[in-house]
KEVOSE-661955 format. One line per field, with one value per residue: x negated, y, z negated of N, C-alpha, C in turn; residue number from 1. Coordinates in pm, whole numbers, plus 32768, in hexadecimal, padded with zeros to 4 digits. Each point is the difference from the previous one (the first is absolute). Layout:
n_px: c(X, ...)
n_py: c(Y, ...)
n_pz: c(Z, ...)
ca_px: c(X, ...)
ca_py: c(Y, ...)
ca_pz: c(Z, ...)
c_px: c(X, ...)
c_py: c(Y, ...)
c_pz: c(Z, ...)
num: c(NUM, ...)
***
This chain:
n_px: c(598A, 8035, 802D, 800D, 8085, 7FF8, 800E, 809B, 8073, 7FCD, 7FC1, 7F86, 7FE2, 805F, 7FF2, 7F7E, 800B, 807F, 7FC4, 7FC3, 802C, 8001, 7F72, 800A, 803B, 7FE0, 7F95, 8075, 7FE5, 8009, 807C, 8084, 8056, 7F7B, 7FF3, 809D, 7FEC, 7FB8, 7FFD, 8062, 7FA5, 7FB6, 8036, 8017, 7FF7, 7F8E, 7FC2, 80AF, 7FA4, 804F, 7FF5, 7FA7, 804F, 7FC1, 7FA1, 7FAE, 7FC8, 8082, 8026, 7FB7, 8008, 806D, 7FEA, 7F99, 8037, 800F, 7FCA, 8016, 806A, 8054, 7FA0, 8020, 8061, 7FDE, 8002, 7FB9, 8026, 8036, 7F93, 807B, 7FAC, 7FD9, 806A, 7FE1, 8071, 803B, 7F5B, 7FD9, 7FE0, 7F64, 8012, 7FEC, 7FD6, 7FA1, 801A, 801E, 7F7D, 7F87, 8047, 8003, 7F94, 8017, 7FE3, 801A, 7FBB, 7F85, 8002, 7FEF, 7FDA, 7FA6, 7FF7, 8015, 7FB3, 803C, 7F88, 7FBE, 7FEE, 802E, 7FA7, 807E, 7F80, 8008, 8012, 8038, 805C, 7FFD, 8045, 803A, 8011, 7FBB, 803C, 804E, 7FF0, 8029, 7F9E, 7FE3, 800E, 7FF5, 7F94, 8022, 804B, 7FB7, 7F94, 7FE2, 8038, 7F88, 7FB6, 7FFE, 7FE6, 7F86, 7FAD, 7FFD, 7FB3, 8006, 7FB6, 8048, 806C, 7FF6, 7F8E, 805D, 806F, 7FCE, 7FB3, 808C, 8037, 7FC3, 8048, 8057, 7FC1, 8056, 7F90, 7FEB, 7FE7, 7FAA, 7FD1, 8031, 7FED, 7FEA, 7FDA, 805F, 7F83, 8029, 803B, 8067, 7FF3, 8052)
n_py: c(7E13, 7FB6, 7FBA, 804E, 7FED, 7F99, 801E, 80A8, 7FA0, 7F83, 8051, 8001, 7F4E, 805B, 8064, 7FFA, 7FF4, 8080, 8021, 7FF2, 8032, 8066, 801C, 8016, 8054, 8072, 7FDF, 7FFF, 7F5B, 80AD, 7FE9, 802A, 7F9F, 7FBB, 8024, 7FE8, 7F7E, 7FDB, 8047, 7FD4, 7F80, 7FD9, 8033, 7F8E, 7FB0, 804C, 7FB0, 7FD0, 7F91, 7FDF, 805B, 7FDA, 801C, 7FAA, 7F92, 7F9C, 7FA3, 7FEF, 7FE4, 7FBC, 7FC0, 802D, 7FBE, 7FAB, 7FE2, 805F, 7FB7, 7FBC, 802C, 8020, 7FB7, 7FE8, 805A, 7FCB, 7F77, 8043, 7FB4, 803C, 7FBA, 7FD0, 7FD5, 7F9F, 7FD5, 800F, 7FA4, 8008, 7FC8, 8059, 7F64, 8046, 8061, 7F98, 7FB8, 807B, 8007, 7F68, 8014, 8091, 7FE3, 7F89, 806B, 8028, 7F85, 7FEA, 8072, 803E, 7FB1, 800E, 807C, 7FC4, 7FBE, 803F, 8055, 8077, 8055, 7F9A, 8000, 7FB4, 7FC0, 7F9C, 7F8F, 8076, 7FAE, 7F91, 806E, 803A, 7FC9, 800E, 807D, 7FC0, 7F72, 8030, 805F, 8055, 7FB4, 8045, 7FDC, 7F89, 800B, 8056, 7FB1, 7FB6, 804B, 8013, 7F87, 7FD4, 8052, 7FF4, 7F87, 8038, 7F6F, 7FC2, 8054, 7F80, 8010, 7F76, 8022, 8082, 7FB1, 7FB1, 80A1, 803F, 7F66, 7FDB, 8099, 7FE8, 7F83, 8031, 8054, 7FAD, 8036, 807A, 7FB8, 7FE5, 8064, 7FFD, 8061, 7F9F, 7F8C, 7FBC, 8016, 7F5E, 8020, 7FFA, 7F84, 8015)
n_pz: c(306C, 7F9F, 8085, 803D, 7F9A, 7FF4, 8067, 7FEE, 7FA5, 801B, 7F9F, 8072, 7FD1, 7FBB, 804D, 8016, 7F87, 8037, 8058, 7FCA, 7F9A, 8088, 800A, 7F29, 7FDA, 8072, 7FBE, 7F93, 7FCD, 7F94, 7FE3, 8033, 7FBF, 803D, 80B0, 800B, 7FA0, 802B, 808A, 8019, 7FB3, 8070, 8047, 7FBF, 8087, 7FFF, 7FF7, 7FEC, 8038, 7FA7, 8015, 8029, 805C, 8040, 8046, 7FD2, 805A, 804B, 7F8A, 7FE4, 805F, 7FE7, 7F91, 8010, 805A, 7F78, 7FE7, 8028, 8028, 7FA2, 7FF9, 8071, 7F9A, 7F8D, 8026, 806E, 8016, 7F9C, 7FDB, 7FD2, 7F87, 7FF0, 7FE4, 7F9E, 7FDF, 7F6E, 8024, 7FAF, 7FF2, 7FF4, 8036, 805E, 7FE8, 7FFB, 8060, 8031, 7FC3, 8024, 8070, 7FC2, 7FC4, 8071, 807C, 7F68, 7FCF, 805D, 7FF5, 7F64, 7FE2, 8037, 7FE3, 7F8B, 8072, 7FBB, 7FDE, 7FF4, 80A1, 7FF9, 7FA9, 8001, 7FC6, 7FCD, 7F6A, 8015, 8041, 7F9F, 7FE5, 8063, 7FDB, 7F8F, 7FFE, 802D, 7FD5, 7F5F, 7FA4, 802B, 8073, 7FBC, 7FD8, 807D, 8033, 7FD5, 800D, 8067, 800E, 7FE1, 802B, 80AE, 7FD4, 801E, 801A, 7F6F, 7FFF, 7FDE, 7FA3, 7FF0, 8027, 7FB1, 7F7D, 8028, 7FEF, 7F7A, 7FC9, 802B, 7FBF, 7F7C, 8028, 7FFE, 7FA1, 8008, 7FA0, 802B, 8087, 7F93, 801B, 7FEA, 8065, 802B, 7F86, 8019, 7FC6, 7FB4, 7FAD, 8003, 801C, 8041)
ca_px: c(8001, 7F8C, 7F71, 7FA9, 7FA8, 7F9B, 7F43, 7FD8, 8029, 7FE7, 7F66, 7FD0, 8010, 809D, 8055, 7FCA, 8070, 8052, 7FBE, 7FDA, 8072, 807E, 7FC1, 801A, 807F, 8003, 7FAB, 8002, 8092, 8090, 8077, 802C, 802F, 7F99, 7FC3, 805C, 803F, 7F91, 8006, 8055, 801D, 7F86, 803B, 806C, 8090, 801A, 7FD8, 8028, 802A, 8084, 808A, 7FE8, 8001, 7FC8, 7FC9, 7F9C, 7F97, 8023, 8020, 7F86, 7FCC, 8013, 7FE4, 7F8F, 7FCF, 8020, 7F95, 7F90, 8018, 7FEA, 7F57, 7FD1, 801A, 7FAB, 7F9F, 8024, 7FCC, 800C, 803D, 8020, 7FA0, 8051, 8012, 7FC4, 802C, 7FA7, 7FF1, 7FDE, 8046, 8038, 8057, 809B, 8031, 800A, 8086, 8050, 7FF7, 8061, 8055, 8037, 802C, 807A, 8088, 808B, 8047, 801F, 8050, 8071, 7FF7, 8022, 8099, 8052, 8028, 8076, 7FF4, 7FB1, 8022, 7FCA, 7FB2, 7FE1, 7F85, 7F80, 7F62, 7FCC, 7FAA, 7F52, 7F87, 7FE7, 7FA7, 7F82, 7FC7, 7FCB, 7FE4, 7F81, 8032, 7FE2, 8064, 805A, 8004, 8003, 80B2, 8017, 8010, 807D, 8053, 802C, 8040, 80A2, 8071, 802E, 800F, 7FCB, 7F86, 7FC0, 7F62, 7FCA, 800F, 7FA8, 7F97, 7FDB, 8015, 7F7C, 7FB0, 7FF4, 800E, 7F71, 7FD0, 804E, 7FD6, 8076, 8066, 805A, 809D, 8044, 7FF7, 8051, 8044, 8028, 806B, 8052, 7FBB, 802D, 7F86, 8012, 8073, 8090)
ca_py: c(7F76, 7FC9, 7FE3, 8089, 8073, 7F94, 8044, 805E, 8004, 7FA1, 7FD1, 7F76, 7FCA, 7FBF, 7FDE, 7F63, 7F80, 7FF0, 7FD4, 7F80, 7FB4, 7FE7, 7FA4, 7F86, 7FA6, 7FD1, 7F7D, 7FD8, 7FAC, 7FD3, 8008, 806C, 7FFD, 8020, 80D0, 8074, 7FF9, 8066, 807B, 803A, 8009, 8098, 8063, 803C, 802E, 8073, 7FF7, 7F9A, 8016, 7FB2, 8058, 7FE8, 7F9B, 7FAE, 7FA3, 805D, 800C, 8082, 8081, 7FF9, 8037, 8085, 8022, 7FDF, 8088, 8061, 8009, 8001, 807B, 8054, 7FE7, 8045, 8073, 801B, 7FC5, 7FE4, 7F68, 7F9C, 7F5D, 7FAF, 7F84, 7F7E, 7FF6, 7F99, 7FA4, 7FEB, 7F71, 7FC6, 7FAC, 8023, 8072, 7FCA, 7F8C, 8042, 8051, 7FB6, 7FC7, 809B, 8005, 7F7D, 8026, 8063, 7FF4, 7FC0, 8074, 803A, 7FAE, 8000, 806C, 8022, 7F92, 8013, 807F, 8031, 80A8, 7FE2, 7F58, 7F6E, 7FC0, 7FAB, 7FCF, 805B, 7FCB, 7FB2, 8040, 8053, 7F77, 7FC9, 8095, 7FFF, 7FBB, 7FDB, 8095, 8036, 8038, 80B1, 803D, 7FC5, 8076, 8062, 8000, 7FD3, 8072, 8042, 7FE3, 7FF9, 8092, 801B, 7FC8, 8035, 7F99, 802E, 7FAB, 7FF6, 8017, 7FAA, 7FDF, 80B7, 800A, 7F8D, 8035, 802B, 7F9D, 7FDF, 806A, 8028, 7FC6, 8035, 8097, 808C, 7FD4, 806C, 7FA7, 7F9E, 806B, 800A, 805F, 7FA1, 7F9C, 801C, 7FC3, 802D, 7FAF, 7F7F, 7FF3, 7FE2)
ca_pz: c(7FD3, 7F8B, 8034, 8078, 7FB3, 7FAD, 8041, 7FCF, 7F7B, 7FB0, 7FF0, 8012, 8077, 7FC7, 8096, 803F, 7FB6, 804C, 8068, 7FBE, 7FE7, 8069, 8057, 7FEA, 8027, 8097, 804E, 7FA4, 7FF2, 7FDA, 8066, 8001, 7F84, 7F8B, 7FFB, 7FE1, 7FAA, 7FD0, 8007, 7FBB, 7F87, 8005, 8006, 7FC5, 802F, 8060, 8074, 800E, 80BC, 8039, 8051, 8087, 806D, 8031, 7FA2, 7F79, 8030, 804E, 7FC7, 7FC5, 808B, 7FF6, 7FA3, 8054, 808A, 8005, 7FD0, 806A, 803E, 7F90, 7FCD, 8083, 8021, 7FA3, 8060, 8078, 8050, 7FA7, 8017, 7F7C, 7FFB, 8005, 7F83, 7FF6, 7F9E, 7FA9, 8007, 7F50, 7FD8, 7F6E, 8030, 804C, 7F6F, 7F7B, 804E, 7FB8, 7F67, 7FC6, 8026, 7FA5, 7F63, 7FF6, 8047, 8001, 7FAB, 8088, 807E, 7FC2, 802F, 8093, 8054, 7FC7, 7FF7, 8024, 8035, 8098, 8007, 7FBB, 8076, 7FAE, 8059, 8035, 7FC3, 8074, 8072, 7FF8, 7FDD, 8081, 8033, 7FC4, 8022, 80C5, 8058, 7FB1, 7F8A, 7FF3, 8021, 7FCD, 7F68, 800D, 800E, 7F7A, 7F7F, 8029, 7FA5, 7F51, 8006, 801F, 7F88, 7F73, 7FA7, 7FA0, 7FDB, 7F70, 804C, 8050, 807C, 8011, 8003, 8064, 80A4, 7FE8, 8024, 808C, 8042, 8025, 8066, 8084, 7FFC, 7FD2, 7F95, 8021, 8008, 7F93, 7F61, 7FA2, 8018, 809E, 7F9E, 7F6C, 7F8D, 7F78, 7F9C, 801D, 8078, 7FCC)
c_px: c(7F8F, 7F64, 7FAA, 7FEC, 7F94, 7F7F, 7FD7, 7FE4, 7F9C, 7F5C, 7FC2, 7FD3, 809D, 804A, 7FA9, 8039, 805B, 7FEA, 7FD0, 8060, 807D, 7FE6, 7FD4, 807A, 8054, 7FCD, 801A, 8046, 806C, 805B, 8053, 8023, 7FA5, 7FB3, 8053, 7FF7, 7F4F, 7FFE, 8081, 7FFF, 7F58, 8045, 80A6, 8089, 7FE7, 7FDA, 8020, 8006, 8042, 8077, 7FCA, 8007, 7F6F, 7F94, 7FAC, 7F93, 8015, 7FDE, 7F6B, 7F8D, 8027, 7FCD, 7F5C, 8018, 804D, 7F86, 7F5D, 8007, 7FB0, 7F76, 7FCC, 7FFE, 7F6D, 7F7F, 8016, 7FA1, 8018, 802A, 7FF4, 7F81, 8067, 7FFD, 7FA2, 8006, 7F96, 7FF3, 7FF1, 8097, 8034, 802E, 80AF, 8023, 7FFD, 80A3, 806B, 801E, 808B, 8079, 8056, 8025, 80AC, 803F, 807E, 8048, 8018, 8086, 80A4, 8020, 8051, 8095, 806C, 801A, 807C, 7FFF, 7FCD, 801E, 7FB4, 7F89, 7FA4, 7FA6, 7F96, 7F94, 7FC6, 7FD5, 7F99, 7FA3, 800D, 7F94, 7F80, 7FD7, 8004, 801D, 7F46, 8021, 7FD6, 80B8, 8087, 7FFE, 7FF8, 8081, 8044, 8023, 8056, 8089, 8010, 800D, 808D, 8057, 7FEC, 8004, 7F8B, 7F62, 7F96, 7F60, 7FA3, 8030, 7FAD, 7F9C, 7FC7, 7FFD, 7F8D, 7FAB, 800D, 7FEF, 7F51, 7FA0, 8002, 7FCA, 8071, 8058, 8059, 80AB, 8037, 7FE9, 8088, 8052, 8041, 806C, 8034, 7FD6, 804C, 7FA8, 8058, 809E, 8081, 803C)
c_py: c(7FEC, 7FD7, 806F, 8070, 7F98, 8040, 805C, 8027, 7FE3, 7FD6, 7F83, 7FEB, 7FAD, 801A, 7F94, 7F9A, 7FCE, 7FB5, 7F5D, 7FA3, 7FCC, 7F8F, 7F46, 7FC9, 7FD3, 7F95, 7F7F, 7FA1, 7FF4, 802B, 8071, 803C, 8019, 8071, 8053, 8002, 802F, 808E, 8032, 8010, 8072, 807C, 8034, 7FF4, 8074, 8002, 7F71, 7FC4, 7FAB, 8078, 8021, 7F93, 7FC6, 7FE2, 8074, 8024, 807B, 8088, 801B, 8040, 809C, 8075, 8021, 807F, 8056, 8040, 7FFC, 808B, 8061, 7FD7, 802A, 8082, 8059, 7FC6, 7FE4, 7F6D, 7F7B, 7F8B, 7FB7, 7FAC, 7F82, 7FDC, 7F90, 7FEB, 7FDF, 7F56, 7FD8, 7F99, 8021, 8066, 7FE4, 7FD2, 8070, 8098, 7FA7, 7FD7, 807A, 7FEF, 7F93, 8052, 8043, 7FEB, 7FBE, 8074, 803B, 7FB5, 8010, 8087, 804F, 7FAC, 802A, 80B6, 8045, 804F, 7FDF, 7F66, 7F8A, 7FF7, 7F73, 7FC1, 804D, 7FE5, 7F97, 803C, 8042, 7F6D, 7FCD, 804C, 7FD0, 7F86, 7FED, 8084, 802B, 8020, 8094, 8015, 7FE5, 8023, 807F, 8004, 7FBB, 8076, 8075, 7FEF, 800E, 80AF, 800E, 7FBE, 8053, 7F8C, 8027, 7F9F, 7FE2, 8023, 7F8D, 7FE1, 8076, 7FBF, 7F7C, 8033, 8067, 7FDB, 800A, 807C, 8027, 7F9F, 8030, 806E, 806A, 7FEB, 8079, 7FC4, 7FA0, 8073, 803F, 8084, 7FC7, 7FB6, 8020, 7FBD, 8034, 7FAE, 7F6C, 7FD2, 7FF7, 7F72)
c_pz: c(7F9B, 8025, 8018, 7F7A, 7F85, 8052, 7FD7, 7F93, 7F88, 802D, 804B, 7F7E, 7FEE, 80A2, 8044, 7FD7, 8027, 8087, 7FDA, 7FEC, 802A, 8054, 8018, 7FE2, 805D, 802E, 7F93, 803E, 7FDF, 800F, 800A, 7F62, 7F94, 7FD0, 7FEC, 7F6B, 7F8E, 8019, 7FB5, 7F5C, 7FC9, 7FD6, 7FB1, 8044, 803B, 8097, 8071, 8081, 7FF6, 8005, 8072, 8060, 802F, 7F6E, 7F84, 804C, 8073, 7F91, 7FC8, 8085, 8024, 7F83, 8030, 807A, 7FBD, 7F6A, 8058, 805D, 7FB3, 7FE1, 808B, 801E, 7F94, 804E, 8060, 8035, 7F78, 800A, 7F95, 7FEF, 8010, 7F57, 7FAB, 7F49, 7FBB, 7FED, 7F85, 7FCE, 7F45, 7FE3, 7FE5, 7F50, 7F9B, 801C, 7FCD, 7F73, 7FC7, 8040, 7FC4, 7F93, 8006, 8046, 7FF4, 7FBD, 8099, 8043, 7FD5, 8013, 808D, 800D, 7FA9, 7FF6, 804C, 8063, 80B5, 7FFE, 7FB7, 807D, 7FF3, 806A, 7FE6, 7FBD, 806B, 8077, 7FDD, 7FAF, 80B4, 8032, 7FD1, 805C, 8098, 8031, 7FD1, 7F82, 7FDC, 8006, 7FCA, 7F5C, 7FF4, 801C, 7F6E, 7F9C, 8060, 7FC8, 7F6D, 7FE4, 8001, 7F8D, 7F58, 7FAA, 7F96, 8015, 7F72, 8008, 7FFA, 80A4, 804C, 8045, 8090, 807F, 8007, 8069, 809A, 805B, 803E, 802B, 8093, 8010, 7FB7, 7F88, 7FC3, 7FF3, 7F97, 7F69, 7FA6, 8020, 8083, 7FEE, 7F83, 7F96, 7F8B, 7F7D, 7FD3, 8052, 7FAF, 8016)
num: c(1, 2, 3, 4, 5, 6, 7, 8, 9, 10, 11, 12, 13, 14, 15, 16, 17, 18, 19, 20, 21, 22, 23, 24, 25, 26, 27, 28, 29, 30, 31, 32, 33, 34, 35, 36, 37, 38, 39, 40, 41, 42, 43, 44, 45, 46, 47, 48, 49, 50, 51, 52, 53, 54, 55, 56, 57, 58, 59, 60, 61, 62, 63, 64, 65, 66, 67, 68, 69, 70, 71, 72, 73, 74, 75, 76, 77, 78, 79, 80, 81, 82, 83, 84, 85, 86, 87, 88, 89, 90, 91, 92, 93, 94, 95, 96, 97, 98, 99, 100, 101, 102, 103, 104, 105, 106, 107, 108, 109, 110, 111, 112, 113, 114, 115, 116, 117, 118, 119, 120, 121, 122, 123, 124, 125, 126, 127, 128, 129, 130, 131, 132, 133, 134, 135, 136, 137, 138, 139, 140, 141, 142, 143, 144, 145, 146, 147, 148, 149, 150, 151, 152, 153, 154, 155, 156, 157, 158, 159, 160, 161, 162, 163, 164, 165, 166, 167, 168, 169, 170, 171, 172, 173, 174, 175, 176, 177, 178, 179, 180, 181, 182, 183, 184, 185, 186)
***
């Protein structure tokens, strides 16, 4: 499972993330429709828990003890920290600003594809993800997406996810071998 090899696979501290991030959305307000329809648009459709029977949070909780297994087996007594959401208000507002520049091209994008399902809502759910889960986590599923779409980026919308990436520490995740930076939009 994706989870258990994220411990072996995948450099700390990118499998803690996992852990993290399961965690908040587990403890998240939002709803079934809203975490399928982020993870799913994270990942591309590949990793879809709607062909699975019971809830997101069922499926998300499994996702969680099979990672945690797998970090027990590398660490033995490991115990998850408690998550802890990014409080920066200006954090939250500068994730939304970058996320406004492109979400009516994203939204259009996604809802109108052939090859993988539509997934129409999903700019509003990762704008749900920033403001009442974390915005880390919610611009880190953000550009997950804009990857997976292969949507074109101009290098003013580049240079704002720049800004916010290395707020965050990781601007690795917004560099130009990550996004589809072009020199100008279509």
């Amino acid at each position: 499972m994706i989870a258990a090899r994220s411990v072996t696979d995948v450099p700390a501290p990118g499998h803690t993330l996992l852990g993290r991030d399961v965690r908040l959305l587990l403890e998240s307000p939002l709803d079934d429709a809203v975490l399928r329809t982020v993870w799913a648009g994270g990942t591309d459709s590949a990793f879809d828990p709607g062909w699975d029977e019971g809830s997101m949070r069922d499926w998300l909780a499994g996702i969680e003890g099979a990672w945690l297994a797998a970090e027990r087996l590398t660490h033995p007594g490991f115990v998850l920290p408690p998550p802890m959401p990014t409080a920066d208000p200006g954090l939250r507002a500068a994730v939304l600003e970058t996320m406004d520049g492109v979400a009516p091209r994203l939204a259009a994008s996604r809802e109108a594809r052939v090859c993988h399902p539509a997934l129409p809502g999903l700019v509003p759910a990762l704008t749900e993800v920033v403001e009442s889960v974390d915005a880390d986590l919610g611009f880190r599923l953000f550009l997950r997406v804009l990857k997976a779409s292969a949507l074109p980026i101009g290098p003013r919308d580049h240079q704002a996810f720049l800004a916010v990436g290395e707020r965050f520490g990781y601007p690795d995740l917004v560099d130009e071998g990550y996004l589809h930076v072009v020199p100008t939009v279509p």
